[in-house]
C-alpha positions as a Markdown table, in Angstrom:
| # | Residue | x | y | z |
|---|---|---|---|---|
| 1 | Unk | 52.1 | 22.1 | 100.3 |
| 2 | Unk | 52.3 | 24.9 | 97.7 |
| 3 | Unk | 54.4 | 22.4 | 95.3 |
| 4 | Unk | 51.3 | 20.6 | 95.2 |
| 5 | Unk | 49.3 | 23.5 | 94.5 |
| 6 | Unk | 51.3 | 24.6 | 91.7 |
| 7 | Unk | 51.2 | 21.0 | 90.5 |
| 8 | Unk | 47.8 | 20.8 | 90.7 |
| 9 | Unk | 47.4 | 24.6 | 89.1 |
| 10 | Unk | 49.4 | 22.9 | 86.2 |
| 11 | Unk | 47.6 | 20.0 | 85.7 |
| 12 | Unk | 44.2 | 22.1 | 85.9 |
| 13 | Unk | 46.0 | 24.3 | 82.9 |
| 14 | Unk | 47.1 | 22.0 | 81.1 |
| 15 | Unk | 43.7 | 20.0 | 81.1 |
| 16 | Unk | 42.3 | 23.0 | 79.9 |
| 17 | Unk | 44.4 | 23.4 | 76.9 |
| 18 | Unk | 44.0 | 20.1 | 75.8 |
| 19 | Unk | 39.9 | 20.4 | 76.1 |
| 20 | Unk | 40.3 | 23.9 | 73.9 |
| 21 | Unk | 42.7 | 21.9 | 71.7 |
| 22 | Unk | 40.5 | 19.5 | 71.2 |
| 23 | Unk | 37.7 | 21.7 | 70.6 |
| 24 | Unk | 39.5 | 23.7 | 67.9 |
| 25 | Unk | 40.7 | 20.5 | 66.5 |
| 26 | Unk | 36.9 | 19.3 | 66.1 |
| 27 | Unk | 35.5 | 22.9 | 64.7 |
| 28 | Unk | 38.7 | 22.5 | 62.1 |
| 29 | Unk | 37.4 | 19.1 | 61.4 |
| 30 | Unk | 33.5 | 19.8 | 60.7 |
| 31 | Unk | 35.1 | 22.8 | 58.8 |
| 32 | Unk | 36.8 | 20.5 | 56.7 |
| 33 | Unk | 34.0 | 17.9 | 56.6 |
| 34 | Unk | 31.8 | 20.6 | 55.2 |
| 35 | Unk | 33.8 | 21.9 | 52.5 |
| 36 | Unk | 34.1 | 18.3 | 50.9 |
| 37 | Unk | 30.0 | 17.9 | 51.3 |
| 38 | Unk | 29.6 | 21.4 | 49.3 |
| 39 | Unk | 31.9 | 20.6 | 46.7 |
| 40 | Unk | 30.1 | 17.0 | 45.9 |
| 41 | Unk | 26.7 | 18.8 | 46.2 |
| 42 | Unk | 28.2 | 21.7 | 43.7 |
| 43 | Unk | 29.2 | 19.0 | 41.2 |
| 44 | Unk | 26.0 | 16.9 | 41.6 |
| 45 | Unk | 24.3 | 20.2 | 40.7 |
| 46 | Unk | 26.4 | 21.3 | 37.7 |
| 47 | Unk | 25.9 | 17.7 | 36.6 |
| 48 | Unk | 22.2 | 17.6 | 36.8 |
| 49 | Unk | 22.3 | 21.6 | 35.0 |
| 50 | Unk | 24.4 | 20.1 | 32.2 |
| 51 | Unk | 21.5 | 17.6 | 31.6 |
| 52 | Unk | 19.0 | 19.4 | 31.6 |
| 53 | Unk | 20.8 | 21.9 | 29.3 |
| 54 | Unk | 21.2 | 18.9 | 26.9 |
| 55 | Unk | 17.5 | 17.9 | 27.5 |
| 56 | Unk | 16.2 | 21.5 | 26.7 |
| 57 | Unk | 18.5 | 22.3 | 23.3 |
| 58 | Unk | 16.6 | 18.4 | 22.2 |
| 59 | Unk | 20.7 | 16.9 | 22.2 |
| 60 | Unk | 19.0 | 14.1 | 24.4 |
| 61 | Unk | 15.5 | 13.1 | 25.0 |
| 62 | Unk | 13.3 | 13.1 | 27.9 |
| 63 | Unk | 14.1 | 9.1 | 28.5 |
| 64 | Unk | 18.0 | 9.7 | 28.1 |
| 65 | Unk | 17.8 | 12.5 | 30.6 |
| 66 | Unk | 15.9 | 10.3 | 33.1 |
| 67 | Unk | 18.8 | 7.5 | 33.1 |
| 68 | Unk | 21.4 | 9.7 | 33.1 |
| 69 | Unk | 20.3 | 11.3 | 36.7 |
| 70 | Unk | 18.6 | 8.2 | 37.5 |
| 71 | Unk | 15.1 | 9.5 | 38.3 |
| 72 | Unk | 12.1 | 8.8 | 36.9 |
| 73 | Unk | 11.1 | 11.4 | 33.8 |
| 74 | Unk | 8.2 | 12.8 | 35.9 |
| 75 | Unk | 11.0 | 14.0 | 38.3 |
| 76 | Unk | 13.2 | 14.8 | 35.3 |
| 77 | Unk | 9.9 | 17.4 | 34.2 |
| 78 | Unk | 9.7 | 18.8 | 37.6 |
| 79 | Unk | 13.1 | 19.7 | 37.6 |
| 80 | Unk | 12.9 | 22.1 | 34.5 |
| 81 | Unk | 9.5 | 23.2 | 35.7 |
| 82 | Unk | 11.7 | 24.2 | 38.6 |
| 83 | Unk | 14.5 | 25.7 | 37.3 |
């Protein structure tokens, strides 16, 4: 009877480390996912600065701007009203 006891005790353990494994596993993983979502969101920034940087010293027009981000100019004009 206390074999099974310590068996069980073992299993009950072990299940348990395998649920905090798991857990850690899955924080390590969103982690991860949201490094790789900040960088792209970084670059798509610094890319849309660089245009308008362009835009404002006149090395592209208003229209050129617009198709590089591919927005409409309006937006393109909020955008440096917002900056």
């Amino acid at each position: 009877m206390n074999l099974d006891f310590t068996f069980e005790r073992q299993l009950e353990l072990t299940r348990k480390e395998e649920r905090e494994l798991g857990r850690e596993e899955g924080r390590e993983e969103g982690r991860e996912e949201g490094r790789i979502e900040g960088r792209e969101e970084g670059r798509e920034e610094g890319r849309i600065a660089s245009v308008l940087s362009l835009l404002k010293k006149g090395n592209i027009t208003l229209t050129e701007a617009s198709e590089e981000l591919g927005i409409e100019e309006e937006q393109v004009k909020k955008l440096l009203k917002d900056e």
